[in-house]
N, C-alpha and C positions, 0 to 999 in steps of 0.2 A: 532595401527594395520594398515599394512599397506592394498589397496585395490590388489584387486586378479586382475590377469592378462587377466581374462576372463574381469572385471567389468572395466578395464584400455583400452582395445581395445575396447571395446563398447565404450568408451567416446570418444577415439578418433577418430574412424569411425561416431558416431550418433552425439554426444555433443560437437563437438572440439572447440565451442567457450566458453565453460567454463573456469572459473579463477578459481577457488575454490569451493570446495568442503567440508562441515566440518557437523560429526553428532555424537553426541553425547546419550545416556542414562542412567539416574538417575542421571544426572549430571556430568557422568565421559565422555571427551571423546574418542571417540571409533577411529576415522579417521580423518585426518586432514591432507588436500591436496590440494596444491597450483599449477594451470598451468602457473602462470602469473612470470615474475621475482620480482614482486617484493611481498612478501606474505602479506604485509599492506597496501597493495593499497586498494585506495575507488573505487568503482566503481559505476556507477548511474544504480541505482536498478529497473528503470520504474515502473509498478502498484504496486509493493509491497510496495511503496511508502504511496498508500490508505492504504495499511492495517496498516500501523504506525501511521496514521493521524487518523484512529478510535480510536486507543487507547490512543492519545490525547486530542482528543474529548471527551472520557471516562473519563480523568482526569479535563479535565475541566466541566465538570456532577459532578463528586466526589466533584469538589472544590466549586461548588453552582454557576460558572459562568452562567450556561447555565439548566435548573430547565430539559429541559427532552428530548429525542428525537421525540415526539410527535408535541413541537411547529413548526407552520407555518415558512417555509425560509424565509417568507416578513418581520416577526414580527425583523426581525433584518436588514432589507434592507427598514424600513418604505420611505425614498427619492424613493426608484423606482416606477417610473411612469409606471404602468401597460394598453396595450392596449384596449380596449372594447374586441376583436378577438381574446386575448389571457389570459381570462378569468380564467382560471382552474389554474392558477398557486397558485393563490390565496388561494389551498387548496393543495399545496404540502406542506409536512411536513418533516424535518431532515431525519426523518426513513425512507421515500422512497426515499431518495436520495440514501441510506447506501443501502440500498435492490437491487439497481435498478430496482426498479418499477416506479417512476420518471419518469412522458410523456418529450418527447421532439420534437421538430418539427424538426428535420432532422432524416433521419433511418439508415443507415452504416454510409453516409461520411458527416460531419459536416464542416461548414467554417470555416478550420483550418485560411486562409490566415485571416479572420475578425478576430479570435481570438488571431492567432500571433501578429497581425498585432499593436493591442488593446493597450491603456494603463492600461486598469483595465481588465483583465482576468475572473474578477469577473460576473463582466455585463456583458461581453459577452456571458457566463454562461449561467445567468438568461434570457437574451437575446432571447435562444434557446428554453430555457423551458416550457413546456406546449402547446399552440396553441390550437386542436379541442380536443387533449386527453388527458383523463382523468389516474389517476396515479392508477399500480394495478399490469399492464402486467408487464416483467422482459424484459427490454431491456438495454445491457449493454454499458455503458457510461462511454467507461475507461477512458481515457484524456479531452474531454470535461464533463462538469458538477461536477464532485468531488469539482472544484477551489471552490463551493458554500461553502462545510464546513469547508473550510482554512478562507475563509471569514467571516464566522460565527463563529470561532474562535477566530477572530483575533478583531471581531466588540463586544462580548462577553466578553472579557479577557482585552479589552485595551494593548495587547502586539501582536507583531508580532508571528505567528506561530512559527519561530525556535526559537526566546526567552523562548517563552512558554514552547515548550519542554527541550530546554537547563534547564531551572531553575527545572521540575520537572519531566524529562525523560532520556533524554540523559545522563548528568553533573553527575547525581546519580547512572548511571550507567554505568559510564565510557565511555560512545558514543560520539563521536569527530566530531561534523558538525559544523564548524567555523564559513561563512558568508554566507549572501545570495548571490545569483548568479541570476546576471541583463544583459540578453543580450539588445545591443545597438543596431544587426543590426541580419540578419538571418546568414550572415558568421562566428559569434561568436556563434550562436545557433547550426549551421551544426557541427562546431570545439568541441563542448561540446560533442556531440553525440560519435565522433569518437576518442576523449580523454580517454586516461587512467588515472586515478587517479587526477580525478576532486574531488575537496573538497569546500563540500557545500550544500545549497538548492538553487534552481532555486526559481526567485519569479520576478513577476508585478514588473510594474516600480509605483506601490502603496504599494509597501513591503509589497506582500502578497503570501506568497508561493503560488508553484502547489500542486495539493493533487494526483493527478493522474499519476506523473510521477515528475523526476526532482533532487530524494534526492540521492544523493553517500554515500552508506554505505562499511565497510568492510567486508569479510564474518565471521569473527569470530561477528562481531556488529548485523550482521543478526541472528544469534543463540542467543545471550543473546536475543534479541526480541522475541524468540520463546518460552526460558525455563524461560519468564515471566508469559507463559499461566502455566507453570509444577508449579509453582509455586506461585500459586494463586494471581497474581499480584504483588506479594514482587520480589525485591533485595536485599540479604542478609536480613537483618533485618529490611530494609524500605519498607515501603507496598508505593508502587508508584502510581498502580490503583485498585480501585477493585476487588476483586476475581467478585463481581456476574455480572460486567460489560463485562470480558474477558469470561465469560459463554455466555453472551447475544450477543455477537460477534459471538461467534461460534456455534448459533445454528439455527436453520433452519428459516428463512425468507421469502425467496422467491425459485424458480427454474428454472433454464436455460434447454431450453428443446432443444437450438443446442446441446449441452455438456452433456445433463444430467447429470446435477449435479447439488445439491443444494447447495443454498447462504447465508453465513449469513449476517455480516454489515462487507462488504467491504473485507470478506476473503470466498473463496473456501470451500464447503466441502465434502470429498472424503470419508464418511463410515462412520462406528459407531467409533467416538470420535477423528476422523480423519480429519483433515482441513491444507488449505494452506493458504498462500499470496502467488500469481504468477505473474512474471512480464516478460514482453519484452526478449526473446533471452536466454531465461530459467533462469530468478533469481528467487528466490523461497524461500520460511521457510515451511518447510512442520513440523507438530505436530501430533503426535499418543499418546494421552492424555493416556489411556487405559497402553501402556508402555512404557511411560515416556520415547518417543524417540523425538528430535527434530533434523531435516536437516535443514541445510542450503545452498542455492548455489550463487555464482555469476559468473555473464557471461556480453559478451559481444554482444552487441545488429549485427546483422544479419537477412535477409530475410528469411523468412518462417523456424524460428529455430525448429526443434523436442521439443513437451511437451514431460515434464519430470516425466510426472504422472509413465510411467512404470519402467524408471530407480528407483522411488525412490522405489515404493511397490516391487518390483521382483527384484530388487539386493541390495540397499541401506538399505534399513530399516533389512533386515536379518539379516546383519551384527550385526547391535545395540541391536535384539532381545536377552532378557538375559543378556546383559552387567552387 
């Protein structure tokens, strides 16, 4: 199908930095629209990035690496030297990290330059977290703080995050993230930003992925991510992660009361059975569980891009209804 001329001028007047466009329901799909030359290109997805990294995480829960989202972040970081004055950390747990309820000592703008700058991305993390407050409120931490559960991962598993996923995410389901990606200096890191068809994960010069930004996917790879949830965690005939894992992701945890919107672990959610991942410059997997519709977008990162909450409920998702 192709989209309507109404739904084509809206994108180009509001969205025009999108690359693709693809949404599919019951598995057939419905649209499937390319802005970019080349229609397999990766592109780096920014926070949607966390939402991939929960269901990582989820598999390595299933596989017995990691026993629950309950235990403390230290219990895997026992070498960090925690200060007397920054006490509380001591009682964060995975789950508030996934929630963003997780204290941390800076409130909007974090020292990106210490973090970049870093050779463990990890600690610098942990670095930030906690101080006089206590974890509960929902404060959101989209690039600093997530690198905790790539590390917790990676210190869990005895593998590098993309290996991890390569052996029981990607690989089985046909998703194509090659090597890691190690900037040398900040002029490789600007170059990445404004690149098309970057392939890879960004990671520490500790090889350890970003969780918060970093991973170039393509957007047909963004929809197989989403008709995982339609599909109780299977590919084809191999169940990758658990059904009751990808329930526990998408259902209410905490609440953003800028957005009003509620949170689950590491994905948006937008109504009864209705959740996203949202990223940077409008990349997105939106899921309407209910009927078995999943969007996917990618775009290209831009200042103060339009959310795409209304493109998708008010023209996008119509379309799919019924398929």
């Amino acid at each position: 199908m192709e989209l309507s001329k109404e739904i084509e001028s809206l994108i180009s007047k509001d969205y025009k930095n999108t690359t693709g466009l693809i949404g599919s329901c019951n598995g057939k799909i419905i649209f499937d629209k390319s802005y970019g030359e080349n229609p397999n290109a990766r592109y780096h997805v920014f926070s949607v990035t966390k939402s991939i990294v929960v269901i990582i995480l989820g598999i390595a829960i299933d596989k017995g690496f990691i026993q629950s989202v309950t235990q403390k972040v230290l219990d895997f970081f026992p070498e960090y030297k925690v200060k007397k004055e920054n006490d509380t950390i001591k009682d964060v747990t995975i789950e508030d990290i996934l929630t963003m309820t997780a204290p941390y000592k800076y409130c909007n703008f974090p020292n990106y330059t210490k973090y970049f700058t870093s050779d463990d991305w990890v600690k610098s993390s942990l670095d930030m977290l906690g101080g006089k407050k206590k974890s509960g409120k929902f404060f959101y931490a989209g690039l600093i703080g997530p690198d905790i559960i790539t590390g917790i991962i990676t210190r869990a598993t005895g593998m590098s995050v993309l290996d991890f996923a390569k052996k029981y995410l990607f690989t089985p389901m046909g998703i194509s993230v090659n090597d890691n990606i190690v900037f040398k200096n900040k002029e490789e890191q600007f170059a990445f930003y404004k690149n098309v068809n970057n392939d890879g994960w960004v990671s520490d010069r500790q090889g350890v992925n970003t969780a918060g930004w970093g991973l170039n996917l393509t957007t047909s790879e963004m929809l197989k991510i989403g008709e995982l949830f339609l599909n109780n965690g299977k590919y084809g005939e191999k169940q990758i992660v658990s059904s009751e894992w990808l329930k526990n992701i998408s259902s209410e945890h905490s609440y953003c009361k800028k957005f009003k919107l509620s949170y689950g672990y590491f994905w948006w959610l937008l109504g009864s059975e209705s959740f996203a991942a949202m990223g940077d410059g409008g990349n997105f997997i939106y899921i309407n569980r209910n009927d078995k519709i999943v969007i996917a977008s990618t775009a290209l990162m831009v200042p103060r891009a339009k959310l795409r909450i209304d493109l998708i409920k008010n023209y996008l998702e119509p379309l799919c209804k019924g398929k």
